[in-house]
Phi, psi and omega in degrees: 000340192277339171269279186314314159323331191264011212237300195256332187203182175243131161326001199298020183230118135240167172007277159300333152313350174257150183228148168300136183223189164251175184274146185280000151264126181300130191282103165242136141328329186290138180310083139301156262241304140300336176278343163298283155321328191281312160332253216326318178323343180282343180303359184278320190317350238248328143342303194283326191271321182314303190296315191297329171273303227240303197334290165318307176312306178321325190279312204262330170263301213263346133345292206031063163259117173336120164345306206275340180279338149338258187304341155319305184306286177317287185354283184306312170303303166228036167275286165357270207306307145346306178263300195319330200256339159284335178299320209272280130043303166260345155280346163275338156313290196310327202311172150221170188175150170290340162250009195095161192285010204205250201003273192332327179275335179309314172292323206280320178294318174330325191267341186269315148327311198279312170304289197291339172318332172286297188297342193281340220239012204249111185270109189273110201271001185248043169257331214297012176234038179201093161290320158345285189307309167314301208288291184311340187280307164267034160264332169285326161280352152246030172266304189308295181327298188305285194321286190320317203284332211267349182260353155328292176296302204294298184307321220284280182325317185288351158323298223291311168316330160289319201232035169196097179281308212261154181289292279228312199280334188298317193289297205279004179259320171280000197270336192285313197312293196271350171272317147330323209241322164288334181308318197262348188267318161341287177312314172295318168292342167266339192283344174279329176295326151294342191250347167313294188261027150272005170230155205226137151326171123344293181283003175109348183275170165297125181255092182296319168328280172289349162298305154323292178281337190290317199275335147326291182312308148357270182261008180310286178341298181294334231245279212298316202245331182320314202281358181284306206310285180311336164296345175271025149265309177319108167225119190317136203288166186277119189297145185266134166318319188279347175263181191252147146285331114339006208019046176152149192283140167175193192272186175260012186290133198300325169306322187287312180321293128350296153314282191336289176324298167293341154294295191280335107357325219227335176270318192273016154237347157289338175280116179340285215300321184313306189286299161303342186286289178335305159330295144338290166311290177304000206225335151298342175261341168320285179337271197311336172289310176296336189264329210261327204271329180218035206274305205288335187271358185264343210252321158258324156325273187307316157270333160080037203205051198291316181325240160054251171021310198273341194294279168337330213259327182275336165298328169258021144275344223245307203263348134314280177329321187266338182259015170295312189271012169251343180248317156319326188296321201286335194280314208304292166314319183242302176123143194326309180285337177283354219244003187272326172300321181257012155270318194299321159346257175316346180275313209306326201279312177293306194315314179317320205276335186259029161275345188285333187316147182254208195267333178272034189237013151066226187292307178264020154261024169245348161262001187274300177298350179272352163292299183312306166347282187318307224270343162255355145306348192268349198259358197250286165318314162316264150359270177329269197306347166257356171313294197307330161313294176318314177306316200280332151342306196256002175262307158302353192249354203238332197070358179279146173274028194245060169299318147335285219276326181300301175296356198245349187253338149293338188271292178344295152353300181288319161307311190271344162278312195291339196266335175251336145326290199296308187275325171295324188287010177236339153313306164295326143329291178315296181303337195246007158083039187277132188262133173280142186288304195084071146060012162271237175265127178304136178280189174236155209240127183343181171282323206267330190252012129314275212307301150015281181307325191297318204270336176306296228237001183222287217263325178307286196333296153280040187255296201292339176276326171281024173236338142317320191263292172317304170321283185302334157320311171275030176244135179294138154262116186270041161303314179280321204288325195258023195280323164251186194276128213313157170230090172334332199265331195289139179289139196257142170257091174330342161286349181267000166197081211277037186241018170259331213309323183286343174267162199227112191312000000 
C-alpha cells in the first residue's frame, strides 16, 4: 500500500487527520451523475461470463490441455483469486492517498488488465507438444490476469457503500448494475462466438487460434477501463473518526495487521446474517458456474448442435437481462427474501425438469433458456442487494469501517464456488474419458460423459439452489431499519439479532 500510495499521491493524512464529514455524494434516492457511472461501469463484468463460458472450451478443444490439467488449473485459478480479494480488500481499507483508499488501485491495474487480457488469450502453438509446458504458460498467465482483475474489481465495488446509502437505493443500482453486465454480457458472448469461427485456414478449417485473440482484441477495452473511466466522478466519503479502517486499533506492524485482518474476517462471518448470506452467494455462483462452464460442451456433445450452443448461451442471458427490472418491482412489494425464494425455488424446478431433454430437442432448450434466466435473475438482484445491507448491519453494530474486507469476503465466497463448480466439472470429465476435438470436428464422446454432462449443467445445479432456500430462511431483511438513509450514531437492538451480542468494537 506504501507503493501506491506513493505513486498516485502523497501519504501525508494520517489517522487523526482525517475529520468526520458527509459523503460527497448527497444521501439521497436521486441519479447522480457517479450513480450513474458507477452502473454502467459493470459492464467490465463481461471478464467473468466470458471466462466462465469460453475458458474450459478454449482450454480443452483449442488448446488441447488434458482435462485433468484442466481442472488443475481452474482450481489453482481461483482458490488465487479466492485468497487475493480479501488482501486487496484490506489494502484498499488501509490506503491513505490524495486520491483516496479505493481509486488508486483502479487506475494503476486498468492498463495493466488489458495488457494481460490479451496475452491470456494468445495461443502459444509451439507448447502444444509439450503438456507440462502448455499447463505452466497458462498458469502464469492467469494468475497474472486474477491479480489486475481483483485489484481493479475488489476496490471498485466496495464504491458501492459510499454512494447507496438507502435500502431502496442499493436494490435499484444492483438491479441497473447487473442489468448493464447481462445486456453487455449477451451481446459479448454472441459477438465472441462470431469472431471465434469468422476465421479459416487455406484449407477450409477453422482457425479458432485467431478467432479466440481477434475477440481478445475487441473487449480488452471494455474489460479493462469503464470502472477508472467511472472512479473519475466518484469522490470517496470521509472515513469517521470513531471507526477503524482497518478493522481494528493497533500499530502498523505486519503480524499485527494481519492479526487485525483475520479478525474481522473471522467476527463478521460469526455474524448470522453476513455469514449465511456469503454462504448463499457461494453456493449461487456454484450454480451458475456448473450450468455456464458447461452449457456449451453439452450442447455439442450431446446435442450435436455445436452452431446452437452461442444461441442457449444468449438466450439465458437475454432473459437474467430482461428480469432484473421485474425483480426490483417484486423486491419493492415483497422484500428482498421472499422474492429471492420464489425465484431460486422456480429456477431450481426448471433445471431439474430439464434433464429430461433428448438429444434432438434443441429448440426447446433454446426457448427454456430466457426462462430458466428470468428465474435466476432474482439471484443476481436479491442477493446482490442484500450484501451492502449485511455490511452496512455488521458495521454499525461493530463501528468498524472495513468495507474492502467485507465486500472481498463476498467476492471470495463466489470464488471458491465458481473454483469447485469449474474444476470439479473438469475434473469429472477426465475420470469419464472425455476426449478433446483440439479445435477440429467434434468427436462422439462416450455414454458416461454424456450422462455426466447432463448431471453437470441441470440436476447438481438445482440440487445446490434447495440449499439456498434453506439458508436464506435464517437471513434478516433490513427493509425497515434501511429504508431512509443510514445513521451511523443510532444504536443498534441487539434484540433484532441476539447471535451479535458478543460481540465487542
Amino acid at each position: 500500500r506504501t507503493v501506491v500510495g506513493k505513486i498516485v499521491g502523497k501519504m501525508s493524512k494520517t489517522k487523526e487527520e482525517v475529520k468526520l464529514g458527509e459523503s460527497a455524494v448527497p444521501l439521497d434516492n436521486g441519479w447522480t451523475a457517479p450513480r450513474v457511472a458507477y452502473c454502467i461501469a459493470n459492464l467490465s463484468r463481461i471478464d467473468l461470463y466470458l471466462q466462465t463460458y469460453f475458458l474450459a472450451p478454449y482450454l480443452l478443444d483449442v488448446v488441447g490441455l488434458k482435462p485433468g490439467l484442466t481442472g488443475t488449473l481452474l482450481l489453482v485459478k481461483q482458490i488465487f483469486d479466492a485468497i487475493s480479494d480479501p488482501l486487496i480488500g484490506h489494502l484498499s481499507d488501509s490506503t491513505r492517498s490524495a486520491y483516496g483508499r479505493r481509486r488508486p488501485y483502479i487506475f494503476l491495474s486498468a492498463p495493466l488488465l488489458w495488457g494481460l487480457w490479451l496475452i491470456f488469450w494468445l495461443d502459444v502453438v509451439q507448447l502444444h507438444d509439450d503438456q507440462m509446458s502448455l499447463f505452466a504458460y497458462y498458469l502464469v498467465c492467469v494468475l497474472m490476469l486474477t491479480v489486475a482483475t481483483t485489484c481493479t474489481q475488489m476496490p471498485f465495488f466496495a464504491l458501492l457503500q459510499d454512494i447507496a446509502p438507502t435500502y431502496g437505493l442499493r436494490t435499484r443500482m444492483i438491479g441497473i448494475q447487473e442489468m448493464t453486465t447481462m445486456l453487455a454480457t449477451a451481446v459479448a458472448v454472441l459477438g465472441q462466438g462470431l469472431l471465434v469461427t469468422a476465421f479459416a485456414y487455406p484449407n477450409g478449417e477453422e482457425n479458432l487460434q485467431l478467432g479466440y485473440f481477434v475477440a481478445a482484441l475487441v473487449f480488452a477495452p471494455l474489460i479493462a477501463f469503464p470502472r477508472a473511466l467511472a472512479s473519475l466522478f466518484i469522490t470517496e466519503r470521509v472515513l469517521n473518526d470513531d471507526g477503524d479502517s482497518d478493522g481494528g486499533k493497533g500499530g502498523n506492524g505486519i503480524l499485527e495487521s494481519v492479526w487485525h485482518f483475520l479478525r474481522i474476517c473471522g467476527q463478521s462471518l460469526r455474524f448470522r446474517d453476513f455469514g449465511f448470506l456469503v454462504i448463499a452467494w457461494t453456493l449461487s455462483m456454484a450454480v451458475l458456474s456448473f450450468v455456464t462452464g458447461n452449457i456449451l460442451l453439452y450442447v455439442e456433445y450431446y446435442m450435436r448442435e455445436p452452431s446452437k450452443g452461442v444461441w442457449v448461451v444468449v438466450g439465458l442471458q437475454l432473459g437474467v437481462a430482461l428480469s432484473l427490472p421485474v425483480w426490483i418491482g417484486i423486491v419493492k412489494f415483497t422484500g428482498k427474501k421472499a422474492s429471492l425464494a420464489f425465484g431460486a425455488s422456480s429456477c431450481s424446478a426448471i433445471l431439474l425438469g430439464s434433464f429430461f431433454l433428448q438429444e434432438d430437442q434443441v429448440t426447446i432448450l433454446i426457448i427454456i433458456s430466457p426462462l430458466a434466466g428470468l428465474f435466476a435473475g432474482s439471484l443476481f438482484i436479491c442477493i446482490n442487494a442484500m450484501q451492502p445491507d449485511s455490511c452496512a448491519a455488521f458495521m454499525d453494530k461493530t463501528g468498524y469501517q472495513c468495507e474492502g474486507i467485507l465486500y472481498s469476503i463476498f467476492m471470495l465466497g463466489s470464488k471458491l464456488g465458481a473454483a469447485f463448480a469449474l474444476s470439479m466439472s473438469s475434473f469429472a470429465l477426465g475420470l469419464t474419458g472425455f476426449e478433446s476435438s483440439e479445435g477440429q470436428e467434434s468427436t462422439v464422446q462416450n455414454d458416461a460423459t454424456i450422462l455426466l454432462l447432463r448431471l453437470l449443467v441441470f440436476v447438481i445445479p438445482g440440487v445446490l439452489l434447495t440449499g439456498v432456500l434453506v439458508l436464506i430462511f435464517f437471513i434478516k431483511d433490513y427493509r425497515k431499519q434501511y429504508s431512509s438513509v443510514i445513521d451511523r450514531d443510532t444504536s443498534w437492538d441487539d434484540s433484532q439479532n441476539d447471535d451479535t451480542k458478543h460481540f465487542d468494537p
